[in-house]
N, C-alpha and C positions, 0 to 999 in steps of 0.2 A: 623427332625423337632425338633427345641428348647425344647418346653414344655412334648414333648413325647420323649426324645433324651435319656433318662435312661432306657429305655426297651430295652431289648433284641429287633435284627433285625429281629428275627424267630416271636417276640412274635406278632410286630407290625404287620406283614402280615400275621398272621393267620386269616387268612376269618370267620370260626368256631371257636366258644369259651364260655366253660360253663357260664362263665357268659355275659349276654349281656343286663342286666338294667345298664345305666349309667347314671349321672345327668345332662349327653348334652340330655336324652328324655323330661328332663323339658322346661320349657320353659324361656326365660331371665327372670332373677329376682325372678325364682320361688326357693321353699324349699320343702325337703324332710323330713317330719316327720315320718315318722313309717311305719314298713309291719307287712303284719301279714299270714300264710303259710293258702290258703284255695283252694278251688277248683271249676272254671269257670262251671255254672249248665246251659249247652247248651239243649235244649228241640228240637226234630224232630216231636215230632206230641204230642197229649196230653195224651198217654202211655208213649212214649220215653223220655229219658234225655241221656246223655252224659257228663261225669263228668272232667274238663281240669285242671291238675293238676298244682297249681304255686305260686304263689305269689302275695298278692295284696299289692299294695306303696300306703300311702295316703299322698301326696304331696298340696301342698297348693292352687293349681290352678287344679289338677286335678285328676281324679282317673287312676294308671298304674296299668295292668297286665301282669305280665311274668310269661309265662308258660315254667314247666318245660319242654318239650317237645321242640328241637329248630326248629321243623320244622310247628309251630305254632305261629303265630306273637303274638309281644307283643301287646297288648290293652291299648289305650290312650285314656279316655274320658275327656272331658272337664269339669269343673264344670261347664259354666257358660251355657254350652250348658244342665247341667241336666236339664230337667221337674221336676221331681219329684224322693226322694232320703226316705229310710225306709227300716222299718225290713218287709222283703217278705212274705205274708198272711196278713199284715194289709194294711187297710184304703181300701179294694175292690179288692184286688190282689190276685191271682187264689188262693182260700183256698184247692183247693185238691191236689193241689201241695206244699203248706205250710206244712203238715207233712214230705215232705221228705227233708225238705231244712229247719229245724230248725231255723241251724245258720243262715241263708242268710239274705244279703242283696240286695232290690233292688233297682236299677238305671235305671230311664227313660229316655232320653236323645236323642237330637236331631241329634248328629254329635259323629264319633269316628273315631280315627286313629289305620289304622293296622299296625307297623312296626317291620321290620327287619323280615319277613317272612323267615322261613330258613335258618335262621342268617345270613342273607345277605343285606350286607349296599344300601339301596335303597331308591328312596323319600317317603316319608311317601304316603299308602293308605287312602282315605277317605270315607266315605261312608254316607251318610246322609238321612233324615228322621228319624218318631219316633221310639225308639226300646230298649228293657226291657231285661236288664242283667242282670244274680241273681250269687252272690257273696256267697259261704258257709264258713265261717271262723273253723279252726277246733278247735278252742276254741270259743264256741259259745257265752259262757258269758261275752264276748268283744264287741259282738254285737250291746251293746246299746249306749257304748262307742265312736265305731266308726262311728255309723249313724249319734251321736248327734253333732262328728267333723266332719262330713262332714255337716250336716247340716250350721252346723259356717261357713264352711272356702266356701261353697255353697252362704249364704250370701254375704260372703265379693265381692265373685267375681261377685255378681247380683250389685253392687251397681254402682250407675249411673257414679259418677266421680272416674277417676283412684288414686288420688289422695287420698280418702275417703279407697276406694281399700288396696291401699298399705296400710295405715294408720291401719286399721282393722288386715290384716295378722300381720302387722311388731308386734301390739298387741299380737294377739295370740302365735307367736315364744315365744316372750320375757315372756309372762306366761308359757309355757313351761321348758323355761333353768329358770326361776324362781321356778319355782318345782323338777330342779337336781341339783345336782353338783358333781364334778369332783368326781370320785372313787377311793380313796389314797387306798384300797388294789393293785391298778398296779401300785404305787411304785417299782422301778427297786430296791432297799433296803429298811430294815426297820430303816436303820439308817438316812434315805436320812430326810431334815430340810426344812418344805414346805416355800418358801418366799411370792405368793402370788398365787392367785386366781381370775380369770374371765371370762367374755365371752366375745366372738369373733365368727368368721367365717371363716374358710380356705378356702381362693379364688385361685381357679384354673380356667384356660381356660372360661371364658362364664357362670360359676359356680359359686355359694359360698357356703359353707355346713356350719352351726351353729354349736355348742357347748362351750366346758369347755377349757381352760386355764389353766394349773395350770406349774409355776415354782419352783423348789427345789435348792438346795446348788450343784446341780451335773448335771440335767435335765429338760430340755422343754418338758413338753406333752399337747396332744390336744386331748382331748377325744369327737367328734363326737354326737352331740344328737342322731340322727341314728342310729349311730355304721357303718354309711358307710365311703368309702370304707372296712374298717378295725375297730377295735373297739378303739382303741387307736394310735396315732401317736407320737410318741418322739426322741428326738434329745440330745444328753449327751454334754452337752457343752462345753467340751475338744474338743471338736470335730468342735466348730463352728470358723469357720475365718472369714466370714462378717456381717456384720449386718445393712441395713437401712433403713430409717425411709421412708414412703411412701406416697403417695396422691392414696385414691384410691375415683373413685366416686367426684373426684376434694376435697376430703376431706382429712385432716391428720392424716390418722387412723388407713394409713397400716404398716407392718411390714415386713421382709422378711431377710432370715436367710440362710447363703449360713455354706456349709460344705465343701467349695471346694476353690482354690484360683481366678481359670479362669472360672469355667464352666458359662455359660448364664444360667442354669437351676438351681434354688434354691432348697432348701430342706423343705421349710416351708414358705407360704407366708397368713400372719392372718390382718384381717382386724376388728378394737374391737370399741366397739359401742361408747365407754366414751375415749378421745383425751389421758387425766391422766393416763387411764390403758394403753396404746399402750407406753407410755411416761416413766411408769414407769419399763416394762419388758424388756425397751431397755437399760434403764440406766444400770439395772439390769447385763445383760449381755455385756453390754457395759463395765462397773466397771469389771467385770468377762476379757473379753477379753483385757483388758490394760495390764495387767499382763502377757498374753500369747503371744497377737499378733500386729503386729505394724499397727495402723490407717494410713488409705489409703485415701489422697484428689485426687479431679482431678488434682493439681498442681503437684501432689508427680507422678502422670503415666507420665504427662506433661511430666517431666524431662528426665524419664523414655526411653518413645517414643524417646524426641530427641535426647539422647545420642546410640540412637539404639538399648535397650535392648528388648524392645518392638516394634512386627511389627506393621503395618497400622490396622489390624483387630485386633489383641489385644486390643492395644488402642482403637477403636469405642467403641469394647463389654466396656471397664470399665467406659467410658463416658456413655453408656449408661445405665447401671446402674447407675450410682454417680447420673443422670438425670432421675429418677424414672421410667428407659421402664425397664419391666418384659415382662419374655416369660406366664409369669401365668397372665397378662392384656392384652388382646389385644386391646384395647382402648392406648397401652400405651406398644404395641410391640416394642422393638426396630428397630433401624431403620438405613441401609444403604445406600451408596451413588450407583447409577449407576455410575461408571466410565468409562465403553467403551462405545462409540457410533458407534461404527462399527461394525453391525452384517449382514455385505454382501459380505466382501471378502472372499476368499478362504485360506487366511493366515492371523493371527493377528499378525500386528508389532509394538509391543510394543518400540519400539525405534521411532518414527512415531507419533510426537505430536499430526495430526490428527485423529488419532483411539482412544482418549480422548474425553470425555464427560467434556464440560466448567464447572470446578468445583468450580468458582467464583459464578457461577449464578444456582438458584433454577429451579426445571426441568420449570417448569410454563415461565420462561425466556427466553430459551433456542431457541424459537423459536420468532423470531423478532415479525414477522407476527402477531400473534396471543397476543404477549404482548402489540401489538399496541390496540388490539382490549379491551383488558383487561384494560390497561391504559385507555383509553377512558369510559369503562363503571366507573370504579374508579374514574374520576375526576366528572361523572356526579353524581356519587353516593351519596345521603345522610347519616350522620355521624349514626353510626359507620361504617367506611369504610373498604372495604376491598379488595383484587385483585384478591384472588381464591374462589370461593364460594364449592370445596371439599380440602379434606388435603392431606399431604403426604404420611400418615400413617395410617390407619383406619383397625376395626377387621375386616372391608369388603375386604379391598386389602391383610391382611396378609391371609386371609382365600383361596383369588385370586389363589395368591403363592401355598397355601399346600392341596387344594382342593383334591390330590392325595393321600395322605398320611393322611390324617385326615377330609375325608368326613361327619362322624357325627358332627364336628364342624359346618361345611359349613351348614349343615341339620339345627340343633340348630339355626346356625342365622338366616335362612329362613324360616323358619317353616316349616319344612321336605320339602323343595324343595331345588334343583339344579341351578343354574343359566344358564340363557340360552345357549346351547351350542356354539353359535357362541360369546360369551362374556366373554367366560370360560379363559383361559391359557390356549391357543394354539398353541402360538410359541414366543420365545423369540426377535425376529425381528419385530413380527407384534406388540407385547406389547409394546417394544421401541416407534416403530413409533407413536404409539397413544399416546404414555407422547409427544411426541414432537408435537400433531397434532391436539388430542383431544379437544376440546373444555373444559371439565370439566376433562381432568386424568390428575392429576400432583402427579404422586406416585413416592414414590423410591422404593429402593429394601429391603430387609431384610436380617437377618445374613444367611440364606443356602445358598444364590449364594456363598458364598464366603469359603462352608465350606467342608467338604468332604462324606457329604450323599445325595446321589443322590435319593433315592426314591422320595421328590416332583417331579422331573421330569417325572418318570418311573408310567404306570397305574399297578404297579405290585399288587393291589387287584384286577383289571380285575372290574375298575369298571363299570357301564352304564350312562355314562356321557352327554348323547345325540349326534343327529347328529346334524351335520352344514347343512347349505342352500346347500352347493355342494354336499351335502349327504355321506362325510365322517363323520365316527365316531369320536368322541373326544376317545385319546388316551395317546400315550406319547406326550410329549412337544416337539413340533419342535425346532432344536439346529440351530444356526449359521451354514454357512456351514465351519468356522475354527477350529470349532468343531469337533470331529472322535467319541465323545460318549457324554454320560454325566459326564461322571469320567476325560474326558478331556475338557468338558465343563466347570468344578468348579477348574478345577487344570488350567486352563488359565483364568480364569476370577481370581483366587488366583491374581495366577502372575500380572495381570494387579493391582490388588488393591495395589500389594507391588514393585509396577514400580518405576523406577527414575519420572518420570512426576507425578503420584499420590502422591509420598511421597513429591516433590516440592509444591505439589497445595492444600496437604489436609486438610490444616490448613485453609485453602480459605470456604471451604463446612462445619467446623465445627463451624466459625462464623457465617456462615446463621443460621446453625441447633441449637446449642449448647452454641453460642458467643454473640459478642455485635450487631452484625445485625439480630439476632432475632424478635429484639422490636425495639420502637420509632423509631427517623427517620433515623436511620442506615437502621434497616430495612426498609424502603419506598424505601430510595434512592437504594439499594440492589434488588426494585419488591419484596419484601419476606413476605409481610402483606396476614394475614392468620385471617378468622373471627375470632373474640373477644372470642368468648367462646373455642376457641381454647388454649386459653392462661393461665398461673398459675398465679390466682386472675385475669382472665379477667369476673366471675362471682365468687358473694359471695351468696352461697345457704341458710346461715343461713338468708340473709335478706329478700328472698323469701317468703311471709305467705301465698300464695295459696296453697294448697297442689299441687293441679293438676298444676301449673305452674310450680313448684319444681320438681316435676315428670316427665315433658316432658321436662323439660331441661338437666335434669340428663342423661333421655335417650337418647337426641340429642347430646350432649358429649360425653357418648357413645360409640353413634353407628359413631360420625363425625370423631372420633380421637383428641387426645390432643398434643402440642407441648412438647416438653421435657421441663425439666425444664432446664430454663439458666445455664448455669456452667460457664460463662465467661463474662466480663465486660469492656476488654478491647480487643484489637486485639490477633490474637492466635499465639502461636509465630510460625514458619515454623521450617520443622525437618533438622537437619544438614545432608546433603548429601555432598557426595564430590564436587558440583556444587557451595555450599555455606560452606563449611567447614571452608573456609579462609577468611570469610566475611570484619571482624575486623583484618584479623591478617596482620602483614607487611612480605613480600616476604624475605625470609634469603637464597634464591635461586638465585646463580650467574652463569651467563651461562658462562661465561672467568672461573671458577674456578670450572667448573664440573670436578668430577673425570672421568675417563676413562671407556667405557661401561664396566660390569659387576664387576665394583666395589662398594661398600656401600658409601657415603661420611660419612663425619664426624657427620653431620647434623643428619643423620640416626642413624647411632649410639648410637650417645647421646640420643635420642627419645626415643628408644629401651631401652637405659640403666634404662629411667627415668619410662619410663613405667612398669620395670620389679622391681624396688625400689618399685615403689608408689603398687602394688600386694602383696609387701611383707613386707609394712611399719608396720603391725603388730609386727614383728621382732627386731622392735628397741631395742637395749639395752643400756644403762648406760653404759659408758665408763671412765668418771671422771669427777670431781666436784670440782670449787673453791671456795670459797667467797672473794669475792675482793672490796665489796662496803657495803657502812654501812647504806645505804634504798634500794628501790625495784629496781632494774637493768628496765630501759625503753626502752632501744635500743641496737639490736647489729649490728657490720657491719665486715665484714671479707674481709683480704685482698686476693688481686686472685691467690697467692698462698698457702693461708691458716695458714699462718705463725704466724698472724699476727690478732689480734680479739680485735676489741673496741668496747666498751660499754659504754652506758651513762645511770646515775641514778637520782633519787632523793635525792640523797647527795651532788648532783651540783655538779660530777667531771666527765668527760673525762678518761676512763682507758685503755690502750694500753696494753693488755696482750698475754704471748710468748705461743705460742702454742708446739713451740718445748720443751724451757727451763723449759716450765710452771709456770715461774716467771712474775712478775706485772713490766713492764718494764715501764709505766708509768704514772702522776694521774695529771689531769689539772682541774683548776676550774676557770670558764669563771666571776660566779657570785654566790652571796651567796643562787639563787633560782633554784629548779629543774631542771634538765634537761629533755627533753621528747624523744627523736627520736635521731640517728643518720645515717649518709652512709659517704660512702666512695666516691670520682669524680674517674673518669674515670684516670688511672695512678697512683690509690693509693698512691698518694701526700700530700692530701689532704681530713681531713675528716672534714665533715658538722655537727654540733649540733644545734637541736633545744631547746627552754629555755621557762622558764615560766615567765623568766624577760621579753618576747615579742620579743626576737631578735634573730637571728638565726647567730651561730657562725662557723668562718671557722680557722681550726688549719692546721699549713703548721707539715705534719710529719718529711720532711727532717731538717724542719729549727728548730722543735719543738718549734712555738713560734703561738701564736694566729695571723693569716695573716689579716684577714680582720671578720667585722662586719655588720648583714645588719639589719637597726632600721626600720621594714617594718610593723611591728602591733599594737594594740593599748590595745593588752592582751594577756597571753601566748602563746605561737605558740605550739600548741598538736602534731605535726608531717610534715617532710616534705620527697619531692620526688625528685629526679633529675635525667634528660635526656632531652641529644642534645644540652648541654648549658643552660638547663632551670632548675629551680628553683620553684620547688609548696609548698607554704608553708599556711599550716591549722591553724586558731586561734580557740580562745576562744572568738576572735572582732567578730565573727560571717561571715569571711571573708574566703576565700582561693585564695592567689596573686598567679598571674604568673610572673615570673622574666624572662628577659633575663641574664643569667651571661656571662661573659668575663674572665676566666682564666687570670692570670698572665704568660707573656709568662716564666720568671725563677720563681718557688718557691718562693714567701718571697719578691721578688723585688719589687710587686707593688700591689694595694690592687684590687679585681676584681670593675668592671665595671655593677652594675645592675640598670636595665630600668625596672620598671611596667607595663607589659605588656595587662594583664588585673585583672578585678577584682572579683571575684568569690561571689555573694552573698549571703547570709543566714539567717533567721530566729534569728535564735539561735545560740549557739557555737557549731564549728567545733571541733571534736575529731581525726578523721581517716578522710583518705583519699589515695587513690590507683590509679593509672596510667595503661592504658591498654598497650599490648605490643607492641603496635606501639606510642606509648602517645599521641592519638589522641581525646582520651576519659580518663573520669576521674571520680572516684565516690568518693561521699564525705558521711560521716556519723557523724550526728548532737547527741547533748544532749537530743532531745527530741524523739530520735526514727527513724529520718527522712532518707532515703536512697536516696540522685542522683544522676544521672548521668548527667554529662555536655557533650557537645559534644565542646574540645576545640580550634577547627580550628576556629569557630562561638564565641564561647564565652558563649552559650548557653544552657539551660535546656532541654534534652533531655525527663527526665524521671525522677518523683519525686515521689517516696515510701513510705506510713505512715508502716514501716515495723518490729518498735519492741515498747514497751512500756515500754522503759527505753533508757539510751544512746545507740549509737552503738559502740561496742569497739573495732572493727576490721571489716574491709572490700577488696573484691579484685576480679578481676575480672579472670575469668580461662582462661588457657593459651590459648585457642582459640578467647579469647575476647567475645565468644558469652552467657557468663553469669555472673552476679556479684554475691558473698558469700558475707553474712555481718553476724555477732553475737554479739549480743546484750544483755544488762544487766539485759534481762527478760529470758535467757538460750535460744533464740532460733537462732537457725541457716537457714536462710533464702536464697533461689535459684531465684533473677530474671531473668528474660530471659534481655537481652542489647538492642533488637531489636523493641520488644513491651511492657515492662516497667509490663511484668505479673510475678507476685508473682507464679512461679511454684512449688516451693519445700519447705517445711517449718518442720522442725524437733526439739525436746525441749530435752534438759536436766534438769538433779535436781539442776544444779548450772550451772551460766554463764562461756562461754566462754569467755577467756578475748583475745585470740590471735590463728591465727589458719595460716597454709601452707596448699593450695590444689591443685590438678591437671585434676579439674573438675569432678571428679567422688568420689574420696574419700577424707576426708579430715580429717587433721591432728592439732587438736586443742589444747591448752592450757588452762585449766581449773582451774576457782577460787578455787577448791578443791585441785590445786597442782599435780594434772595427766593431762598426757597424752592422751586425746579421741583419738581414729581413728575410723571415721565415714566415713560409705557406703549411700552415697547419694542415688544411685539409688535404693538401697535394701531397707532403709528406716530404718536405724540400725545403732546402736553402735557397732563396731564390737570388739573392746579392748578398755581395761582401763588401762594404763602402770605407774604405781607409780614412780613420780618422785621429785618435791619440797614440800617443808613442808608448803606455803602460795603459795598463785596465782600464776600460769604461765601468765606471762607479756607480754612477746617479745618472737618471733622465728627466728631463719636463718635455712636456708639449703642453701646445696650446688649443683653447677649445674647440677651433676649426682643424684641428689637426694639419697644419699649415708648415707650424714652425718650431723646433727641436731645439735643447741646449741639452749639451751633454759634460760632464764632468768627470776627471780622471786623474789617475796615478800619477800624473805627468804634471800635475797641480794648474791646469789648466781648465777653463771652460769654455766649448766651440757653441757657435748660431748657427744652427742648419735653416736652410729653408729649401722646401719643396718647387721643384721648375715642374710646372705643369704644361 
């Protein structure tokens, strides 16, 4: 179980155990203020007493006693059920019994609960009628103390509205923690610099326990008003990796503090009364963790997930966090998908699209039948409308689930009762069928089906669960019959969540949950509308001035469950499996040109080479350096045997430099205004320059003379692309043409042939622009920030990105086509997905990238500081810094084994990297 998954296995099934007051004996919403050590004054006749040694809690709803003894239940009275509350010998109470009972106090009361009789987790006893319990504290002169709070907190709970209720207690705490404060003698040093101080509540399970706050230059601590569990709680924040911010109670107030990178289970989860103080402990350590550890979006797993580094349940668990579910709120447990619907065969085949659970549609859908029926009460419905009147996730159904493993929870939410036995979890099969059947169940499942602790299933505390109507006991959890245990129950229900068909469809379930069919009319058309108050701001409680209506909404929230918070806004992109690997890419696979079985082609090869470069592009080293131009080098293009390397600058020249000779073999200048871009046509004949005079220039190599001019913009031309005869040329007109061109059939004889094919339009001025690897697609990056993508068989806007807050200065799509890089002049480096236009990955430096080569996983950029970044996308890291021009890196080439690097810069230079393997 999540929230108890850090204890010892031994510890959690220990039946007996010295201690057994916990604050699941209170009741929701109540508080634990103080014990004090005294002893239960039990009377057999009116000679006899009997003296029960233990502990009295004065809790705010009621009075608990734990006797030291475990084979003596603990005592629950209720305040509201006291008569009458006083020091024992006054106001008419047996005086000849008042000398032997000093200290005492007595308690007359209508109703009391016995529990945990020989320490054994059982529904609470009750007993009822009038009857007088005398309390001996062994410091007596507290006596007055504690009658006069119980008398208070006695009050609070007689008063008529709940609302007045709360109001009254929530009073009395906050005079309390206004009478302490944090104890800097448990400073872990006396060097440690306190930053600040406050109050808050640490919320666990069902729970909240009040105190102190205090943070240092080194350490979180929580000091407890109680001093329950423990008297101090701290966390050294070296130590902390995540940190976020919370809704608890539908309010912004929680916190919550992981010490781990994957666990579900936090290490500190605080809920503080003032929005400012939760706001300011975060920054706090937020500022503190920027320096140590790299910020984690949902976009940044997004990427993560699809490039495979991360499975199917990794990803949920960090979605479900980024979307406020804690294992410490059950109101706001996380939450998973059922994926099999087959729990009747004798084999599960996971190859067998039918033993899938439809993971487009919400379980409420699933069954025609009854969404007919639901759609029907829905349209007759008056607004606010809705389709399920229960949720998917509730502390009721996670409690369903772990009823085994954590019975005092179940106890706590039912007021020491059990749920009916034939209603309990009783078998995995028959639970399915009622999501698909039930009139009101539309649950999913949670993170245990999917994990490797079998005790929910197992009744290994030997609880008494009740019988069914056939008069079996509730016991273990009946298993599918393709099941051989529970440990091969959770290890094939694994398998199925990290299936080929799951990892196709799961992007489909996390729009319902997580995405843009949550809400509005995504969600309708989806069936996935869920009552209002289920929703984040589907109620605002500050506008609420009834108390008592504030009160029962709070607790109808609850106890109904909340939806996650959104995490997505547009569709989710799907994970690359080898199904769709090749979405975007064009087939380099000729079945006349296969090699022979059992050998590699070439194709492989090269892959292998590139992939085995880009693992060790850290490596790169400076091999040699020229300066050949007298402003910032804008383009290089290299010819296909390497021989042979041009460059174009902003000193308006054309330079043909010898790779071998290492001489300037040649310097052309078209016109007296910049140059921007250049390449090479296919046959290295012929190389293409773009100009800021607006034209884009064709130089014949063999003939060395300018061949042909195309007058195609109405303002510089920023960069162009070419492939299959075509021509993509980017302005500052706000435009990007598509050309057909027409070679010359000899070099030089005749000037090419280009037709307008179409017209690319934009906002503002085009900078960049990139060709996918089949050139079917095309992204463009604007002056103002802007990222799109065209789809250009249509002509079309696919996908249009508000994605930096300065120009874009390089953009490109990864070799598989299924993402575009862009880096922009606000330092960020940006991951969209190609297929749903979602902003997945988004990573910043201290200065902009001006130019970058990547291979979809890491990427290799050109920085206005004149280095080298190589950055790990998926880790979410810089991984090196490689010192190489003295102004901006401008342009990059590599070559096709990704081997060897020229880079070109402000410093009017061009360096030869080569990679040291």
């Amino acid at each position: 179980m999540a929230f108890i998954r850090r204890k010892p296995r031994e510890q959690q099934l220990q039946l007996y155990s010295k201690e057994r007051f916990s604050l699941l004996l209170l009741n929701l919403e109540e508080y634990y203020f103080e014990q004090h050590t005294a002893n239960h004054i039990q009377r057999k006749g009116s000679q006899n007493e009997r003296k029960i040694r233990g502990s009295l809690k004065i809790c705010s709803k009621s009075v608990i006693f734990e006797p030291d003894a475990i084979s003596q239940p603990i005592i629950k009275i209720p305040l509201r059920d006291c008569i009458k509350i006083g020091k024992h010998g006054e106001n008419g109470a047996n005086r000849h019994f008042a000398k032997a009972v000093s200290g005492g106090i007595s308690l007359v009361f209508s109703q009391v609960y016995f529990i945990k009789e020989h320490n054994i987790v059982a529904p609470y006893k009750i007993e009822r009628g009038t009857m007088e319990y005398v309390f001996e504290l062994d410091v007596s002169g507290k006596v007055e103390d504690v009658v006069e709070t119980l008398l208070q907190l006695h009050r609070a709970s007689c008063l008529d509205k709940l609302g007045d209720q709360t109001a009254m207690i929530t009073a009395i705490l906050q005079s309390r923690l206004a009478r302490t404060s944090f104890d800097k003698n448990r400073f872990q040093s006396v060097s440690e610099k306190l930053h600040m101080e406050c109050k808050a509540e640490m919320v666990t399970p069902l729970v909240t326990n009040p105190g102190h706050v205090c943070i240092t230059d080194t350490t979180l601590y929580f000091q407890p008003l109680n001093g329950y569990p423990k008297p101090m709680v701290q966390i050294t924040l070296h130590d902390v990796r995540r940190i976020y911010k919370r809704r608890h109670g539908l309010m912004p107030l929680g916190l919550e503090v992981f010490c781990t990178e994957d666990d579900l289970c936090s290490d500190i989860y605080l809920k503080f009364y003032e929005r400012q103080d939760r706001d300011g402990l975060y920054f706090y350590i937020a500022a503190y963790l920027e320096h140590h550890v790299a910020e984690r979006t949902a976009e940044g797993y997004t990427l993560q997930w699809q490039r495979g580094l991360l499975s199917n349940y990794q990803y949920l668990l960090h979605l479900n966090t980024l979307a406020d579910r804690s294992c410490n709120d059950l109101s706001q447990y996380p939450v998973f998908p059922w994926v099999v619907g087959d729990y009747s065969s004798s084999e599960l085949d996971l190859s067998n699209p039918g033993t899938f659970r439809d993971l487009s549609k919400p379980v409420g859908a699933l069954n025609k039948e009854r969404l007919e029926r639901l759609l029907t009460r829905y349209q007759e419905m008056a607004e606010p409308k809705f389709m399920y009147g229960s949720h998917y996730s509730s502390p009721g159904y996670v409690l369903f689930y772990l009823v085994r493993i954590a019975p005092e929870y179940m106890l706590c939410l039912q007021n020491g009762r059990f749920d009916n036995a034939d209603r309990m979890f009783n078998s995995i099969a028959e639970t399915w069928k009622n999501c698909l059947d039930g009139a009101t169940d539309f649950k999913e499942l949670i993170p245990e089906f999917y994990g490797d602790d079998v005790s929910f299933l197992v009744n290994s505390l030997k609880l008494d669960l009740g019988k069914r109507q056939g008069g079996q006991m509730v016991d273990d959890v009946e298993l599918p019959p393709w099941a051989r245990s529970p440990e091969d129950f959770l290890r094939k229900s694994r398998d199925a969540l990290e299936s080929d068909y799951v990892s196709e469809h799961l992007h489909e379930w996390i729009d319902l949950v997580f995405g843009y069919k949550q809400k509005g009319r995504d969600a309708v058309g989806a069936h996935n509308v869920f009552h209002p108050v289920t929703y984040e701001g589907g109620v605002d409680l500050n506008s609420i001035e009834d108390p008592d209506e504030k009160v029962a909404m709070l607790t109808q929230i609850l106890e109904f469950g909340q939806t996650p918070k959104q995490l997505f806004v547009t569709p989710h992109p799907r994970r690359i499996t080898p199904k769709f690997k090749s979405l975007f890419q064009p087939s380099s696979y000729n079945a006349s040109t296969a090699d022979s079985p059992g050998e590699e082609s070439f194709e492989d090869l090269t892959e292998e080479s590139r992939t085995l470069a880009w693992s060790n592009i850290t490596r790169l080293q400076l091999h040699e350096q020229h300066k050949i131009h007298k402003e910032a080098v804008t383009g290089i293009a290299v010819s296909r045997s390497g021989s042979s390397v041009f460059t174009t600058s902003q000193d308006s020249t054309l330079k043909m430099f010898s790779k071998e000779s290492k001489m300037l073999q040649r310097s052309i200048s078209f016109s007296n205004m910049a140059l921007s871009s250049c390449l090479l046509l296919p046959g290295d004949a012929t190389v293409v320059s773009s100009s800021w005079d607006n034209n884009v220039y064709f130089y014949s190599i063999a003939f060395g003379r300018r061949q042909d001019t195309l007058m195609g913009h109405d303002d510089a031309v920023s960069k162009i692309c070419w492939h299959d005869n075509r021509l993509y040329s980017a302005s500052w007109d706000s435009t990007v043409k598509v050309w057909s061109g027409v070679p010359a059939e000899m070099p030089g004889s005749r000037r090419h042939q280009f037709d307008l094919l179409a017209e690319l339009e934009h906002d503002v001025s085009v900078d960049t622009i990139s060709l996918s690897a089949a050139s079917t697609l095309l992204v463009s990056g604007t002056k103002e920030g802007t990222v799109t993508i065209w789809d250009l068989t249509a002509a079309t806007i696919l996908h249009q990105i508000p994605c930096h807050s300065g120009t874009v200065c390089d953009t490109a799509f990864s070799p598989d086509s299924r993402h575009v890089l862009s880096a922009g002049e606000d330092g960020c480096l940006n991951v969209v997905d190609v297929q749903t236009g979602m902003l997945i990955s988004s990573m910043t430096s201290d200065k902009p990238q001006r130019c970058f080569l990547w291979d979809g996983n890491s990427v290799l950029s050109g920085s206005q500081s004149g280095e080298l970044l190589v950055w790990d996308l998926l880790g979410g890291k810089i991984r090196e810094r490689i010192q190489g021009h003295t102004g901006a890196v401008t342009c990059m080439w590599m070559n096709e084994q990704c081997s060897r690097v020229i880079t070109g810069g402000e410093d009017r230079q061009i360096m030869f990297w080569k990679l040291q393997c």
